[in-house]
C-alpha atoms as one frame of an Amber mdcrd trajectory, in Angstrom:
protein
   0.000   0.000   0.000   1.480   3.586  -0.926   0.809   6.437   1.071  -1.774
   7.505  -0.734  -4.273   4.238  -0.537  -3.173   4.375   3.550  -4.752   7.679
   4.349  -7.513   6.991   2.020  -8.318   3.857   4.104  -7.966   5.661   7.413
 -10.108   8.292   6.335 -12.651   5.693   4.949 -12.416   4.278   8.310 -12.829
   7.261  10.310 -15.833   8.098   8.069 -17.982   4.727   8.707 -16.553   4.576
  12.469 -18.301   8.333  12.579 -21.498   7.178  10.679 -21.524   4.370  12.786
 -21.251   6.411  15.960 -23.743   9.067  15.230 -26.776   6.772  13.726 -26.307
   3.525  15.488 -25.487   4.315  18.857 -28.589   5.989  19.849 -30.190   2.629
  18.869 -27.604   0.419  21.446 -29.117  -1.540  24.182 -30.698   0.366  27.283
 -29.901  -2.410  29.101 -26.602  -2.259  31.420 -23.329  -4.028  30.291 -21.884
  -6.817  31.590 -19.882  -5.220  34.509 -22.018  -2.652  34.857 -24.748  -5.361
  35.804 -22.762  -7.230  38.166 -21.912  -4.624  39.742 -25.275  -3.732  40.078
 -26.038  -7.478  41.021 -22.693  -7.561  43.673 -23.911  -3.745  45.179 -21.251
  -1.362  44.321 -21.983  -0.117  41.393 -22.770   3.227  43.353 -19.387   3.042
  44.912 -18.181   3.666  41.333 -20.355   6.203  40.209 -18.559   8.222  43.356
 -15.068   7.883  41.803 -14.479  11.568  41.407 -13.403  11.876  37.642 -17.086
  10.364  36.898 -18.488  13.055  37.967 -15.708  15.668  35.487 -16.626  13.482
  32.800 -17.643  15.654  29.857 -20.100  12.854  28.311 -21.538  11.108  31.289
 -23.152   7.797  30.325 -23.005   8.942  27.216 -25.603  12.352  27.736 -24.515
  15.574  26.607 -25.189  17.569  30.057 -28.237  20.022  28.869 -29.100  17.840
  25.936 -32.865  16.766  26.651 -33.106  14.632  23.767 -31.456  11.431  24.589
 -30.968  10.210  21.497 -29.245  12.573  19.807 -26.815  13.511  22.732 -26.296
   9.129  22.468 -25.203  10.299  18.842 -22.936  13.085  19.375 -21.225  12.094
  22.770 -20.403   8.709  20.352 -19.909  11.373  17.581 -16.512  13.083  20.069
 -15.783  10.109  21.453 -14.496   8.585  18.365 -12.842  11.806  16.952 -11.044
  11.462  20.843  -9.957   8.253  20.404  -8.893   8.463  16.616  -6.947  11.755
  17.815  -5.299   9.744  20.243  -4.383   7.127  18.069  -3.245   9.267  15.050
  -0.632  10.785  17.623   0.560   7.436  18.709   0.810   6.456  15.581   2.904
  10.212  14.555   4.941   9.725  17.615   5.876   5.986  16.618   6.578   7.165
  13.132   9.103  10.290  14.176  11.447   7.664  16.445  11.243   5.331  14.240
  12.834   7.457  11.307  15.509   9.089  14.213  16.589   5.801  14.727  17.016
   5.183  10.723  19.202   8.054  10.218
């Protein structure tokens, strides 16, 4: 693959991840996760909805604070989350690149 077909494919990628995020995640199960239910079942899940960067969270259980439309803040907080992580990712993937062609010269 030249450099040209790579970014294409990322960018392909990041498009249907976004798609994905904004129109199918509003339509994801209501129902709690796995650990989220046994904690539930066990008792604590309270004990970690005190942890203290919960409540800083930006996108809490996936709601956009103000948002009264659940749905639609479902879409967007999936909507930054992905941009977030793909951010991270592409900076990994920058920083991996840079020391890799230090150590080649």
């Amino acid at each position: 693959m030249n450099n040209v077909s790579i970014k294409a494919f990322v960018l392909v990628g990041l498009l249907i991840s976004l798609l994905i995020a904004i129109f199918v995640s509003p339509f994801a199960s209501s129902y709690p996760d796995g650990l989220e239910k046994v904690a539930e079942i066990k008792g604590f899940l309270e004990k970690g909805e005190e942890w203290v960067l919960w409540k800083l969270s930006l996108m809490p259980d996936y709601s956009i604070p103000g948002s009264k439309n659940e749905k639609i803040a479902t879409g967007l907080s999936g909507f930054i989350g992905t941009l977030i992580v793909f951010g991270v990712g592409y900076g990994v993937a920058r920083l991996i690149r840079s020391k890799r062609s230090q150590h080649k010269v």
